[in-house]
C-alpha positions as CSV (number, residue, x, y, z in Angstrom):
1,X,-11.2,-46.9,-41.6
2,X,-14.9,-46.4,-40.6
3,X,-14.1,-48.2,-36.6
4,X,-11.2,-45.1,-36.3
5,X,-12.6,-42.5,-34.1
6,X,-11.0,-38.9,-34.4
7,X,-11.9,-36.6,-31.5
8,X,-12.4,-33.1,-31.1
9,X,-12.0,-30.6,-28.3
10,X,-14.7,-27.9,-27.7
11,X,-14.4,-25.0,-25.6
12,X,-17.2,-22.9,-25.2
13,X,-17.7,-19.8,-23.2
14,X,-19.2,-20.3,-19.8
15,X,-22.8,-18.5,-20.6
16,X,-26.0,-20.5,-21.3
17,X,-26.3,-19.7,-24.6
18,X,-23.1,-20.0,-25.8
19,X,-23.0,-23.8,-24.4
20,X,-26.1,-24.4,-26.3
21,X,-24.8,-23.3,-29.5
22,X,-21.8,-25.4,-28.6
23,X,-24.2,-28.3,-27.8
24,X,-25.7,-27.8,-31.0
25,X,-23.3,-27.4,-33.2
26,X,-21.6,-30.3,-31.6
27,X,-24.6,-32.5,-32.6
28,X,-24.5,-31.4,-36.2
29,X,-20.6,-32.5,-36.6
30,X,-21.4,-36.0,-35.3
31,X,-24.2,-36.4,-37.5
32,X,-22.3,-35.8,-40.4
33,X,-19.2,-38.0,-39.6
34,X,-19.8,-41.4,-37.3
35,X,-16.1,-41.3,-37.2
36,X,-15.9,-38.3,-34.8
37,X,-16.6,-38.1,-31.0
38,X,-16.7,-34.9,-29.7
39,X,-15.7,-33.6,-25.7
40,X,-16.9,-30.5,-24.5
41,X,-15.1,-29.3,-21.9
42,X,-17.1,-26.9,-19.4
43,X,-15.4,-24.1,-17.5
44,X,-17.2,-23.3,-14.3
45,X,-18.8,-19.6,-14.8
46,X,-18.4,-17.2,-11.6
47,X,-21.7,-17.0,-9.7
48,X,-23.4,-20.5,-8.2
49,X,-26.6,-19.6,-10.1
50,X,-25.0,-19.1,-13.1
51,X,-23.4,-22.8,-12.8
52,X,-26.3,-24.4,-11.9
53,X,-28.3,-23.6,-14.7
54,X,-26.0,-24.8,-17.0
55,X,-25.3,-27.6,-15.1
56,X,-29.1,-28.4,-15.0
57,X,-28.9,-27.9,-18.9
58,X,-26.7,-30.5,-19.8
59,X,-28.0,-32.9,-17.5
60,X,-31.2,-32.4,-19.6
61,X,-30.0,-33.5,-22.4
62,X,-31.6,-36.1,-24.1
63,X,-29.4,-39.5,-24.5
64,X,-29.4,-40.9,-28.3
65,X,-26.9,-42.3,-30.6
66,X,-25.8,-38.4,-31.4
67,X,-24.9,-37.2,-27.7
68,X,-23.6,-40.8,-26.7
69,X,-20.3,-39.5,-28.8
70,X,-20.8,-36.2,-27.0
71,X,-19.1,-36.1,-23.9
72,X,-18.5,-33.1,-21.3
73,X,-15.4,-32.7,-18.7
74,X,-16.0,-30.1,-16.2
75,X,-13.0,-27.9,-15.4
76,X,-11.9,-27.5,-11.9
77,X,-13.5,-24.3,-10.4
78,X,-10.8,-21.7,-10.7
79,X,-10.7,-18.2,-8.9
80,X,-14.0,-15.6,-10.3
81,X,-12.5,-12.6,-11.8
82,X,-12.9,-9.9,-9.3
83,X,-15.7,-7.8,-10.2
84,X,-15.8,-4.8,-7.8
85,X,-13.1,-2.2,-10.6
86,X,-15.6,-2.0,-13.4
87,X,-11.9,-0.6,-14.7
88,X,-10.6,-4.1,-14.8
89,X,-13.1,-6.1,-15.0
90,X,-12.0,-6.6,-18.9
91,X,-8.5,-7.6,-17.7
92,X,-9.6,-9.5,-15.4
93,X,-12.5,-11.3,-17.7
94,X,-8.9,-11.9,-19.5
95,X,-7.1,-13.2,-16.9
96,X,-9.7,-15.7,-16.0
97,X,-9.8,-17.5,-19.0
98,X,-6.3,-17.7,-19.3
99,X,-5.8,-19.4,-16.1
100,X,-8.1,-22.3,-17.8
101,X,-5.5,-23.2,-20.0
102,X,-3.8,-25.3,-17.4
103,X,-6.6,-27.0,-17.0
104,X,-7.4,-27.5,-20.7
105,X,-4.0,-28.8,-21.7
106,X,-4.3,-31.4,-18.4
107,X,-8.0,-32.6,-19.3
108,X,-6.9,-33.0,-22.8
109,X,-3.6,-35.1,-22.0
110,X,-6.0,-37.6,-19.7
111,X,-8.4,-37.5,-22.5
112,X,-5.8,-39.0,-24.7
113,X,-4.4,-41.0,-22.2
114,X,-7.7,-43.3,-21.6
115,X,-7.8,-46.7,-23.3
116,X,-9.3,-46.8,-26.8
117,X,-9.2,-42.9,-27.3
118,X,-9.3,-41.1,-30.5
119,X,-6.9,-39.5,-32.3
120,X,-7.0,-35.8,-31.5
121,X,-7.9,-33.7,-35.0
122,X,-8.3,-30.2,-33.3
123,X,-10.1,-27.5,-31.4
124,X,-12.9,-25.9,-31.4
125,X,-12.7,-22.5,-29.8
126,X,-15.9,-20.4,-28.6
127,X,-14.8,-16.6,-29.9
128,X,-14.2,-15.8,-26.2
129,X,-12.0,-18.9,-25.7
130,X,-9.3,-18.2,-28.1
131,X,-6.5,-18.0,-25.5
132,X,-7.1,-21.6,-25.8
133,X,-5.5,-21.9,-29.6
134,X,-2.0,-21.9,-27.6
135,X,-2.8,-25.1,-25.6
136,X,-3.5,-26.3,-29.1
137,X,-0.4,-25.3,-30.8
138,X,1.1,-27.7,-27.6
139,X,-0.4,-31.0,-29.0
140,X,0.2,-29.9,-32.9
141,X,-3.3,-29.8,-33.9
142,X,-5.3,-27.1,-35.8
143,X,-7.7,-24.7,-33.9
144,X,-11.1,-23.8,-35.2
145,X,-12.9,-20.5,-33.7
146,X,-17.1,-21.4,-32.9
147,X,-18.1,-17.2,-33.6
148,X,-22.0,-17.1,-32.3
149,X,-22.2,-13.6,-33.5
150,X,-22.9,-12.4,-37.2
151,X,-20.4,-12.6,-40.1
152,X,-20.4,-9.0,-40.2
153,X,-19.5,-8.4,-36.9
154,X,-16.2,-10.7,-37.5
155,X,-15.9,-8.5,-40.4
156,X,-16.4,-5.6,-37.9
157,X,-13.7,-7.1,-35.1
158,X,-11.2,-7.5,-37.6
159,X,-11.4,-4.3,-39.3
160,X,-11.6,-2.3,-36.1
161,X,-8.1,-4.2,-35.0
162,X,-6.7,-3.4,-38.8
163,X,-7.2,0.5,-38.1
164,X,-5.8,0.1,-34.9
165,X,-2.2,-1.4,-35.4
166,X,-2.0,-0.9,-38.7
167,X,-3.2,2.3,-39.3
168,X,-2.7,3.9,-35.8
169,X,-6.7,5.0,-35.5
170,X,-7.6,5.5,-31.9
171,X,-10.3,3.3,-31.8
172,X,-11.9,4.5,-28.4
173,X,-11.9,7.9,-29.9
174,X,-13.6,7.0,-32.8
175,X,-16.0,5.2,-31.1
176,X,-17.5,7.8,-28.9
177,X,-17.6,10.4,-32.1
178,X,-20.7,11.0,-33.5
179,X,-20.0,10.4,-37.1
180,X,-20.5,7.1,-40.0
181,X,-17.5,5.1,-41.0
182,X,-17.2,2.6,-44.2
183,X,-17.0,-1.1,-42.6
184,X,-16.2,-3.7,-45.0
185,X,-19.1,-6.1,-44.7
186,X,-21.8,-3.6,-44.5
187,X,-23.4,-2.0,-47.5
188,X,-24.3,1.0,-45.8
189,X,-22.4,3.4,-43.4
190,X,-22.4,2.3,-39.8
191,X,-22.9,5.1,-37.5
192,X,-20.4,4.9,-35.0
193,X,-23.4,5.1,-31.8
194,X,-23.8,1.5,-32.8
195,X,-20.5,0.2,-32.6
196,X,-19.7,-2.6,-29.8
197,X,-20.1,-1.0,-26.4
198,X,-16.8,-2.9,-25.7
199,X,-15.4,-0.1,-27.4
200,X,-16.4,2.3,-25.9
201,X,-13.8,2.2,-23.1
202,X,-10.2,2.5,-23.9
203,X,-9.5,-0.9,-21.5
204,X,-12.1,-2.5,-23.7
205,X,-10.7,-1.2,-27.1
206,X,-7.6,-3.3,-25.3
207,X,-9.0,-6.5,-24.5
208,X,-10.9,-6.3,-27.6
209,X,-8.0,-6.1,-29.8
210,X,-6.3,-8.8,-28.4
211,X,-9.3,-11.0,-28.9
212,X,-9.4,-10.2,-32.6
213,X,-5.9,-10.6,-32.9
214,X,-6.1,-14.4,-31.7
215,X,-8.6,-14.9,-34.2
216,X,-6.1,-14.1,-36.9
217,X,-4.3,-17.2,-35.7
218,X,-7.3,-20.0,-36.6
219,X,-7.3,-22.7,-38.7
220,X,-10.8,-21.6,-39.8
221,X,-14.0,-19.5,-38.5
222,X,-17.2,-21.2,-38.6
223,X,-20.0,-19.1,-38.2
224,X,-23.5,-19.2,-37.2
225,X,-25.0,-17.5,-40.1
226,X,-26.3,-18.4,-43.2
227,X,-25.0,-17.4,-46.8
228,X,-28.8,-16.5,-47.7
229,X,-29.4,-14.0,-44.7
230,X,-25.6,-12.2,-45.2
231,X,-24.2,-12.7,-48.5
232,X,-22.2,-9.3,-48.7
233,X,-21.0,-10.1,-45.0
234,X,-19.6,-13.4,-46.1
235,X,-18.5,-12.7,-49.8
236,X,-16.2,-9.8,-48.3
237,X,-15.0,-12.1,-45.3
238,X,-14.3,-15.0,-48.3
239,X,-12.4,-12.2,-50.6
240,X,-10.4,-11.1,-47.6
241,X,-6.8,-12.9,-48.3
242,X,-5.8,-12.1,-44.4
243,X,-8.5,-14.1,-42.5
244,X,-9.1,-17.2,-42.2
245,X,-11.4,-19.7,-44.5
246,X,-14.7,-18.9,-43.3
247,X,-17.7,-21.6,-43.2
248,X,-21.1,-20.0,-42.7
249,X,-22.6,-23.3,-41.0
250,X,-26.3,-21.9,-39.5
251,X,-28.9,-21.2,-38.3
252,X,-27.7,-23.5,-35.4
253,X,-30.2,-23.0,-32.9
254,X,-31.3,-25.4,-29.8
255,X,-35.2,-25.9,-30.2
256,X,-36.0,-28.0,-27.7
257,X,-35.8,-26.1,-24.3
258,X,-34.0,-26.0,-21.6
259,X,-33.3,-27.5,-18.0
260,X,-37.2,-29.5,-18.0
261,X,-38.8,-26.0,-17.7
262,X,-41.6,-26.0,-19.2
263,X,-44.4,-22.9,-19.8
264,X,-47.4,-22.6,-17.9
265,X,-50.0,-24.9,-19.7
266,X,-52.5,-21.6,-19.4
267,X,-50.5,-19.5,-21.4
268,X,-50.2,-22.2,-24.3
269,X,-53.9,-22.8,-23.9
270,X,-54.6,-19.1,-24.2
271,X,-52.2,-18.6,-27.2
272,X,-54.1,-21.7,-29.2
273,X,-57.5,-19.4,-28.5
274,X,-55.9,-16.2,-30.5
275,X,-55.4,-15.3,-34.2
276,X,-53.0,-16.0,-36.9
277,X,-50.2,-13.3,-36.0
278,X,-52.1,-11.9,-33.7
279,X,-49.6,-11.6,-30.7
280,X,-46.5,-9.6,-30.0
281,X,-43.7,-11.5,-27.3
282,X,-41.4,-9.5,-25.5
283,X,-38.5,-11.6,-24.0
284,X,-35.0,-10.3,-23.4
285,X,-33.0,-12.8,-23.3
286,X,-31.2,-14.4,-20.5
287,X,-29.7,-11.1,-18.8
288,X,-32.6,-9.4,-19.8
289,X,-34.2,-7.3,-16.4
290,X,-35.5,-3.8,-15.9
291,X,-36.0,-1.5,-13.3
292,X,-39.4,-0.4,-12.2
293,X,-39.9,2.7,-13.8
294,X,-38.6,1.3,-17.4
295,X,-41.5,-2.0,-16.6
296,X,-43.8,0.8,-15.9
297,X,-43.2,2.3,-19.2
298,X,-43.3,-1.3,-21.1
299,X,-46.7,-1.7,-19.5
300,X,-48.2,1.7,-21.0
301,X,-47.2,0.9,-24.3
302,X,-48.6,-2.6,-24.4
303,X,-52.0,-0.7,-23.3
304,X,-51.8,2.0,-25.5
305,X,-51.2,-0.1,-28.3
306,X,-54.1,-2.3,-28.0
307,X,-52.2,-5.7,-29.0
308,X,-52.8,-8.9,-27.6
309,X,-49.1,-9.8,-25.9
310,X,-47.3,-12.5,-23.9
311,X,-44.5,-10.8,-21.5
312,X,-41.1,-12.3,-19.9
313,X,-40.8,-10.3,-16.8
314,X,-37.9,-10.9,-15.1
315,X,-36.8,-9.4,-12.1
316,X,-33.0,-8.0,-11.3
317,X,-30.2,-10.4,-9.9
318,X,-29.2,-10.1,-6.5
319,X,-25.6,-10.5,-5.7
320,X,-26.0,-14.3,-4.8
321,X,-27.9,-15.4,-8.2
322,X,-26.0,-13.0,-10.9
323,X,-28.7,-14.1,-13.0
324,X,-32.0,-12.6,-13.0
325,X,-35.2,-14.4,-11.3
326,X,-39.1,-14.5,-11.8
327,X,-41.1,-12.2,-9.7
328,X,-43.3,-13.9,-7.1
329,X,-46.1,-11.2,-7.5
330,X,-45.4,-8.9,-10.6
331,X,-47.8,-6.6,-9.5
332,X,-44.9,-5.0,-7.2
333,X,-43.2,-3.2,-10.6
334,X,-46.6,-3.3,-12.7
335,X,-48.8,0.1,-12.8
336,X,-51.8,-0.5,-10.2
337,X,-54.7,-2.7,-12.2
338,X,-52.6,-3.4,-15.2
339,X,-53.0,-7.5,-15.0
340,X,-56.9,-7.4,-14.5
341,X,-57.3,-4.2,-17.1
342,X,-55.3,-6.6,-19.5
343,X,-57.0,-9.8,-18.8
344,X,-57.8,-11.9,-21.4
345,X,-55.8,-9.4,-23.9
346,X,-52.2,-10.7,-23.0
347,X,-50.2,-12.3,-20.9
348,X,-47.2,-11.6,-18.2
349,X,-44.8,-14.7,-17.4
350,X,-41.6,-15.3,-16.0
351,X,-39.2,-16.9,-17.6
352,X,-39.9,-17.8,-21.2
353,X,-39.6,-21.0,-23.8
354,X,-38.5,-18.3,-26.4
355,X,-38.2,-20.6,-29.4
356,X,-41.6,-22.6,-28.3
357,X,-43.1,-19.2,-28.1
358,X,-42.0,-18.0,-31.5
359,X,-42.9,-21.2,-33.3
360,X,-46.7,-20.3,-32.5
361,X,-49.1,-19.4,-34.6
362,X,-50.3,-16.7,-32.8
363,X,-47.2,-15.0,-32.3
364,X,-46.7,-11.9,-35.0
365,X,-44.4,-9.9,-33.5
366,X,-40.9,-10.3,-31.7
367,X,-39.6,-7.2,-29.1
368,X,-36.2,-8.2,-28.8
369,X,-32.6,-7.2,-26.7
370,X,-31.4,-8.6,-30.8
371,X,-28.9,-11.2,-29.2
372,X,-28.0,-13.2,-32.2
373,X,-29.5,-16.4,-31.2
374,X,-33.0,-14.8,-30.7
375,X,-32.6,-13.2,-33.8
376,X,-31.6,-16.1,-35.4
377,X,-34.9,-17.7,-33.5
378,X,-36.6,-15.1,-34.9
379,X,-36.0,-15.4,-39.2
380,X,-36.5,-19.3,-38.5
381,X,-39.8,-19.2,-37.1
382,X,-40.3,-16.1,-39.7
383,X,-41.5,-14.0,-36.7
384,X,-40.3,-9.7,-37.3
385,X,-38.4,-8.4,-34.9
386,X,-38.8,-4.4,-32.6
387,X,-35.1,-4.0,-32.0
388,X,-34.6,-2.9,-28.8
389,X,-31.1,-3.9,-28.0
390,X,-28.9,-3.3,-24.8
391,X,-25.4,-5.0,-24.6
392,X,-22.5,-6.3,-26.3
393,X,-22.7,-6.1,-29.8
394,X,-26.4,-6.1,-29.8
395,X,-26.6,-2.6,-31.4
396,X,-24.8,-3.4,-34.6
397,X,-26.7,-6.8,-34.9
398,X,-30.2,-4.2,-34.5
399,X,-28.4,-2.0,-37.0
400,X,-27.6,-5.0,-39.1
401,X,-31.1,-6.5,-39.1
402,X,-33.2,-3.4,-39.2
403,X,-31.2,-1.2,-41.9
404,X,-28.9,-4.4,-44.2
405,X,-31.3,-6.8,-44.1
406,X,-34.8,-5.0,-44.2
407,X,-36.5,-7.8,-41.4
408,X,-37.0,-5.7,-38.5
409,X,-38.5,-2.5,-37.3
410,X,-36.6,-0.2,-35.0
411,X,-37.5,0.7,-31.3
412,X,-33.9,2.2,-30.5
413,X,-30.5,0.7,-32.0
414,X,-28.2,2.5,-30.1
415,X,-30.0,1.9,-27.0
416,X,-27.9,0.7,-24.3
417,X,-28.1,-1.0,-20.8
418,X,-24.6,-2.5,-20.7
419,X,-24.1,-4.8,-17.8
420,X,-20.2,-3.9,-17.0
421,X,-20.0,-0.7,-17.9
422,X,-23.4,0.8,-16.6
423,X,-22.0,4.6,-17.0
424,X,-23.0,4.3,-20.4
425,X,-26.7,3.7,-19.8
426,X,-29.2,5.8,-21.6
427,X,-31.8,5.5,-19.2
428,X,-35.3,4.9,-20.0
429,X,-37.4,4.1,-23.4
430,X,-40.8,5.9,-22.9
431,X,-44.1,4.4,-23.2
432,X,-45.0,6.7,-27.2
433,X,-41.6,5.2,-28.1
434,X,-41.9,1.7,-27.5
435,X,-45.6,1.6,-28.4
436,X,-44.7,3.3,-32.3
437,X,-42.1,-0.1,-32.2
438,X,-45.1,-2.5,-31.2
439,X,-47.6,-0.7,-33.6
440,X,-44.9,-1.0,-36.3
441,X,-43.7,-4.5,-36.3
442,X,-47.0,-5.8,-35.8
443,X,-48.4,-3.7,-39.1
444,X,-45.8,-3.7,-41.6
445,X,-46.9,-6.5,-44.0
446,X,-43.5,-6.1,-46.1
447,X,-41.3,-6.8,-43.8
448,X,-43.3,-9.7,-42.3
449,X,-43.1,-11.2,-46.1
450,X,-39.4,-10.5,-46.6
451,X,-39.0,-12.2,-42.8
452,X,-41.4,-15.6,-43.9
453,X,-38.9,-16.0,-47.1
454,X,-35.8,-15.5,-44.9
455,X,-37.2,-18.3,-42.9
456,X,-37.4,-20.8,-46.2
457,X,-34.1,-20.1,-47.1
458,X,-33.2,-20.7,-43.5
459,X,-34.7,-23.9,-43.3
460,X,-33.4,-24.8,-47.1
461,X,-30.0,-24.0,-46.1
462,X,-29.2,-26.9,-43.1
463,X,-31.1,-29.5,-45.6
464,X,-29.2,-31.8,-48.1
465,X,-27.4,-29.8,-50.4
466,X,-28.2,-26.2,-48.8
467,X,-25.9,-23.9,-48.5
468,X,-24.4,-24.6,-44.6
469,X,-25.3,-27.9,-45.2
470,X,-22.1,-28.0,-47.8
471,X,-20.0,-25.8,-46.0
472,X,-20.4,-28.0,-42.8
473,X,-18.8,-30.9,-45.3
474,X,-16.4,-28.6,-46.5
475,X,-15.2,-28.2,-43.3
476,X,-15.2,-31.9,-42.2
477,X,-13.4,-33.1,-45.1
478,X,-10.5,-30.4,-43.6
479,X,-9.4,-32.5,-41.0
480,X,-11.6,-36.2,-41.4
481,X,-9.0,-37.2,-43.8
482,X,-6.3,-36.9,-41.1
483,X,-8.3,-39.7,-39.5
């Protein structure tokens, strides 16, 4: 029994961090049960630059017992979705994945077909992928969704798609009122300026739909969450007859960098010289850019506020990268003297180790785009968060973290700088506003208690007998005894 091998199918979405949490979560499955293998199989993002890097990434990746039962298949490169109609660029977001499925159902059917492979037990699906629980149904095996976002945006998705079709709300008007709505999930009201930008557009309200109808069809949602951080979330996901067994299976985070990059040794050297909690980071993510006047405006605040700081500055993509790049002189978008008036008092970098970063000492304070990864990040290293989000369903996770769970400070939750749909752009934070954030998360001594106890729990739940920690066996013992 223990020599029988039972193999599962991942599919993540073709994003950097979305493959990490794949990765990762990947890791944690084999761990648990030698009698899995798992294969990743990677569809080829649009954009070289974007490929690359996560090419680069997996070729980084360290070769032990664990990832030796961790194999990846890249898909052939298929046609990029055409970008040009921000009208259809949903559809045709839609369209592109779909087309993997051919591809999907013929790696899968070699996979089987080589000597000594395992019996297939099932799919897991990134949340983005779940076109891909058809080509499941074709070889008779279960389908579990991978959801990187909160429980109580699932919570979110699904009710959003019950008003729609079963209660005939137009969602894209609601959306764009200016009014709170009861979401189940949430203890408090969510105003609807925080609700996913995806809804903001009636071709998104679509697409979006259609996404949380597929979930619907699961075996089972794992989630990278923990029951300690969003208990309500999860308890009215778990009472919820109509959706699928949830497993809250986080914080799932990839701590050991990415692609060999390393930081510069100066700025690690400098950060062991400052104290305790002494240092605010700003990083914003992977798609996280500015234009010139909004840097300008970041610069003033860190000034005015008088904090010590290390800065990811990262300039725009061009239309070759798609992804954005480090400045070869910042001093192009800084205000004139700003690096030698701040000398010595903080720091401006490219790109960032985030999670290296926030694992310092020194580091007090987080100014985050609230992705849920670096928010996650964030409660694990016990490091409070300035919301200061900008895309997807950033807002709700700011509105989640700042007003359900009491561990961040707000800079703006319903600020947007939304990638596809850049009509809906706010414009530009100013300096008083972003300082006030700075001033705030840095100062407010309850919040950075309730964020170091959130970061116990965090660690207590992944441990023997925590709380994900069961529900990841819980959700083995699903399928293992298929084996």
């Amino acid at each position: 029994m223990g020599s029988v091998v039972g193999e599962l199918v991942f599919v993540p979405f073709p994003w950097l961090g979305h493959i990490m949490s794949t990765v990762e979560i990947a890791k944690v499955l084999v761990n648990r049960e030698q009698r899995l293998s798992v294969t990743i199989l990677v569809i080829q993002p649009p954009g070289p630059s974007s490929g690359s890097v996560i090419t680069a990434y997996i070729e980084s990746l360290p070769k032990n017992t664990t990832t030796n039962r961790i194999s990846f298949v890249p898909l052939p490169q298929d046609e990029p979705p055409p970008m040009g109609d921000k009208k259809r660029s949903f559809t045709s977001f839609d369209d592109f994945m779909k087309s993997h499925r051919k591809y999907v159902r013929n790696a899968v059917t070699d996979l089987l077909s080589r000597p000594g492979s395992g019996r297939l037990v099932g799919f897991v699906v990134d949340m983005f992928c779940t076109c891909m629980i058809d080509v499941a149904n074709e070889f008779n095996v279960p389908t579990e969704v991978f959801f990187t976002s909160t429980a109580a945006f699932l919570g979110f998705k699904l009710f959003v798609q019950t008003l729609n079709d079963d209660h005939n709300q137009d969602v894209f008007e609601l959306s764009n009122s200016d009014t709170e709505i009861s979401v189940p999930g949430f203890v408090h009201p969510v105003p609807t300026k925080v609700f996913w930008i995806l809804l903001r557009t009636r071709e998104g309200v679509e697409f979006a739909m259609s996404l949380a109808r597929k979930l619907r069809e699961a075996k089972a949602i794992l989630i990278n969450t923990f029951l300690e951080l969003e208990t309500h979330a999860i308890e009215s996901l778990c009472a919820d007859i109509s959706i699928p067994p949830v497993y809250p299976v986080g914080p799932i985070l990839c701590l050991e960098g990415r692609s060999g990059k390393s930081l510069d040794g100066d700025v690690m050297s400098w950060l062991d010289s400052q104290p305790p909690s002494s240092v605010v980071l700003l990083c914003f993510g992977s798609m996280g850019y500015f234009d010139e006047v909004q840097v300008k405006e970041i610069a003033r605040a860190l000034e005015q506020s008088g904090y010590r700081f290390v800065w990811s500055l990262r300039q725009a993509p061009d239309e070759t990268t798609k992804v954005p790049g480090d400045y070869d002189d910042p001093r192009v978008v800084l205000p004139e003297g700003f690096l030698e008036r701040t000398d010595g008092i903080g720091k401006v970098v490219g790109w960032a180790p985030q999670a290296e970063l926030l694992a310092h000492s020194a580091v007090g304070g987080f100014v985050s785009h609230c992705g849920w990864n670096s928010l996650l990040e964030s409660v694990w290293f016990g490091v409070p968060v300035a919301a200061w989000p900008m895309y997807a369903e950033q807002q709700m996770n700011a509105f989640e973290i700042v007003v359900e769970l009491g561990l961040a400070v707000e800079i703006k939750w319903d600020h947007i700088k939304d990638i596809l749909n850049p009509e809906l752009n706010m414009g530009v934070l100013g300096a008083k506003e972003i300082e006030s954030g700075i001033k705030r998360v840095m100062e407010n001594t309850e919040i950075r208690k309730k964020v170091k106890e959130m970061s116990e729990k965090s660690r207590a739940a992944v441990v023997n007998s925590g709380s994900s920690y069961l529900a990841v066996g819980n959700f083995i013992k699903n399928f293992i005894n298929n084996i």
